[in-house]
N, C-alpha and C positions, 0 to 999 in steps of 0.2 A: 545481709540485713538491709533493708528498704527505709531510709530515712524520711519523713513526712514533714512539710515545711509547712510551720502555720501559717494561712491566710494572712492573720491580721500582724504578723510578722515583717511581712512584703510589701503593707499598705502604708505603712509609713515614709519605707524607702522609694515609694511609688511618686506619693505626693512631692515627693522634693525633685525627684527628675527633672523635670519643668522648669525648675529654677537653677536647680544646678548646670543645664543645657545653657539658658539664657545666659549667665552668667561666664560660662565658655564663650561663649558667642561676640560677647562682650567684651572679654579681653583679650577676644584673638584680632577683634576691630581697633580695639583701640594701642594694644599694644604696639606697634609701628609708629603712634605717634607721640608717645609718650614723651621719647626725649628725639623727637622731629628733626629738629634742627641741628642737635648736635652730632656732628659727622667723624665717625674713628676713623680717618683715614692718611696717607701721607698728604703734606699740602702739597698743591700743585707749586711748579717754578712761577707761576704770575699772580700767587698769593701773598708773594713776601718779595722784600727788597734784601739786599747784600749791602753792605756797606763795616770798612775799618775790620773787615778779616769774621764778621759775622753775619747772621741772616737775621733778619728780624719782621716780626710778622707781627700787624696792629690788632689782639686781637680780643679784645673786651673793649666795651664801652663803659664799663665801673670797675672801682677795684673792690668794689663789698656791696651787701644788700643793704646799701642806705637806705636805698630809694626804689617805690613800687616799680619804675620804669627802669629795671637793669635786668640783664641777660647774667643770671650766674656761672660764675666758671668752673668751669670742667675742663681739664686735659687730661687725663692719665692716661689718655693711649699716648697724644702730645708725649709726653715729657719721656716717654718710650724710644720717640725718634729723636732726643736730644733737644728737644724746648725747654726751657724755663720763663718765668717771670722776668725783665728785668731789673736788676738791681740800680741803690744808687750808684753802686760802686760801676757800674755800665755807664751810665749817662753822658760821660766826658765825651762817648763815642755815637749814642744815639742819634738817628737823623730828627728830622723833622716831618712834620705830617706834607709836605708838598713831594716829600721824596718819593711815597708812596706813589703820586700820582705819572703813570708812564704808559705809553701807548700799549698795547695786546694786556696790559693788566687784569685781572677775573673779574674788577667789577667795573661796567661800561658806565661811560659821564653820566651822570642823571638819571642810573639804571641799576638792575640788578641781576649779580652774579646769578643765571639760571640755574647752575648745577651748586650752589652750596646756599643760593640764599640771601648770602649776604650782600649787605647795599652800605652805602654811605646817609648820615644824616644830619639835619641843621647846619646846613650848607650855609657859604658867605661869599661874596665879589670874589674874592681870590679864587676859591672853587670855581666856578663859573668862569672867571678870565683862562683860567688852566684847559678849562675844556678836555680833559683827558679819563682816560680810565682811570682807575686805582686800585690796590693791594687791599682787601679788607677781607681779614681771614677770620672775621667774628664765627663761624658757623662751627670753627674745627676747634674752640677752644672757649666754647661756651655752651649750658643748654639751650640757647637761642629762642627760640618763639617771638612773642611782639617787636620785642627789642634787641632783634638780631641785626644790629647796627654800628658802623663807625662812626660815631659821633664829631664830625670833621670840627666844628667850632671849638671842639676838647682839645684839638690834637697841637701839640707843641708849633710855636711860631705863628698859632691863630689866636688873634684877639678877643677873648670870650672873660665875660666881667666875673664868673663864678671860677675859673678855674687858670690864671693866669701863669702857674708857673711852670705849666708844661704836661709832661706824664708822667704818671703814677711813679712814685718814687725819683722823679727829675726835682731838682732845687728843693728838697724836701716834701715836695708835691703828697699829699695824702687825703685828699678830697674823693668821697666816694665816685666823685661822677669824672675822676681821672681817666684819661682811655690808657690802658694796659698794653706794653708792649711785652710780646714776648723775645727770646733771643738762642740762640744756639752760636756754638762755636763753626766755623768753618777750615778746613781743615786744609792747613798750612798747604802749599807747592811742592817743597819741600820732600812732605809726609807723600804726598800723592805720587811725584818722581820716584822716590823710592817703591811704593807702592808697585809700581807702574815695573819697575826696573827688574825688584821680586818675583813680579807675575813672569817676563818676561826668561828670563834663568831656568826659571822653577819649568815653561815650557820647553826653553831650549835643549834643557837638559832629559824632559821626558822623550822627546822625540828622535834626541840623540844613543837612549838608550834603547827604546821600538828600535832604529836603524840597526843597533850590534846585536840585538836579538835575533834579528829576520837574517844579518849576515853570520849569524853564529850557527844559524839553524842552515842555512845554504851550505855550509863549508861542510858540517857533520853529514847531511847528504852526499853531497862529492866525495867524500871519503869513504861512505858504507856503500856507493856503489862502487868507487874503485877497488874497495877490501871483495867486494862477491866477483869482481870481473874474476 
């Protein structure tokens, strides 16, 4: 049996093509940039500083959408790799914003990180006299765009008449335009030694047992040919 499609059946699905094309078109351009800046990936070692048995990485310039000029946050790949917010209960240990600043850092004096973005802002003397790179991982732990920035005048130990008592969650600090540190455990000597020690066993004893394999299988030879002599 021969099926007959009507014409005026097709013309409708016709006129939409065109748009429905564009509209592909449209969100295969812009999908890339949608969320541009924010990057799933691990941070590099000169994104974040160590310091009192932890890693800590600056990496919001607000702690909410107070204010039109804040970079929302995002981690959930983040807190995959052991990041969190830090707490107050953290603060007795947090550095200071000058800590971040140390030579090969990702974001160069007065410049910005080429590969994630992120830059430093509303700079003051003290930046300036430092003359150094610094740690600003705003790109890996925010959607970023305009204000993919570390806000240095925010950062704990800098004199800024809005937000004086440091970060986000430090001395009760809760002002949206707090800069956000985040934090991870780093894992004890200790833990690692042993680690280390595990690994170490767990090889000796494979290559130990390869070794009585290969001489177990020599010997059974020597024997099946002295049994046929």
């Amino acid at each position: 049996m021969t099926h007959h499609i009507d014409r005026n059946t097709l013309t409708p699905i016709r006129s939409k093509l065109p748009k429905l094309a564009a509209l592909l078109v449209l969100a295969a351009i812009t999908a890339p940039w949608a969320q541009a800046a924010l990057i799933d990936a691990p941070l590099p070692a000169n994104a974040y500083i160590t310091r009192n048995g932890y890693d800590w990485a600056w990496g919001a310039n607000c702690s909410s959408m107070g204010s039109a000029d804040c970079s929302p946050i995002e981690y959930s790949f983040q807190s995959s790799q052991g990041w969190r917010i830090a707490q107050a209960s953290d603060m007795a240990l947090a550095p200071s914003a000058i800590d971040f600043l140390f030579p090969g850092a990702n974001v160069p004096f007065n410049g910005t990180d080429l590969i994630s973005g992120s830059s430093f802002d509303f700079l003051n003397e003290t930046y300036a006299s430092a003359a150094s790179a610094g740690a600003c991982a705003s790109s890996y732990f925010t959607l970023g765009g305009e204000y993919n920035t570390c806000d240095w005048l925010n950062g704990s130990g800098q004199d800024d008449s809005i937000n004086t008592a440091g970060w986000f969650n430090q001395n009760g600090e809760d002002h949206f335009y707090a800069e956000v540190l985040f934090i991870r455990a780093v894992p004890e000597p200790s833990a690692l030694a042993l680690f280390s020690m595990g690994a170490t066993v767990l090889l000796t004893g494979m290559r130990r047992n390869k070794r009585q394999h290969k001489l177990g299988g020599t010997s059974t030879l020597v024997a099946s040919k002295h049994a046929a002599a």
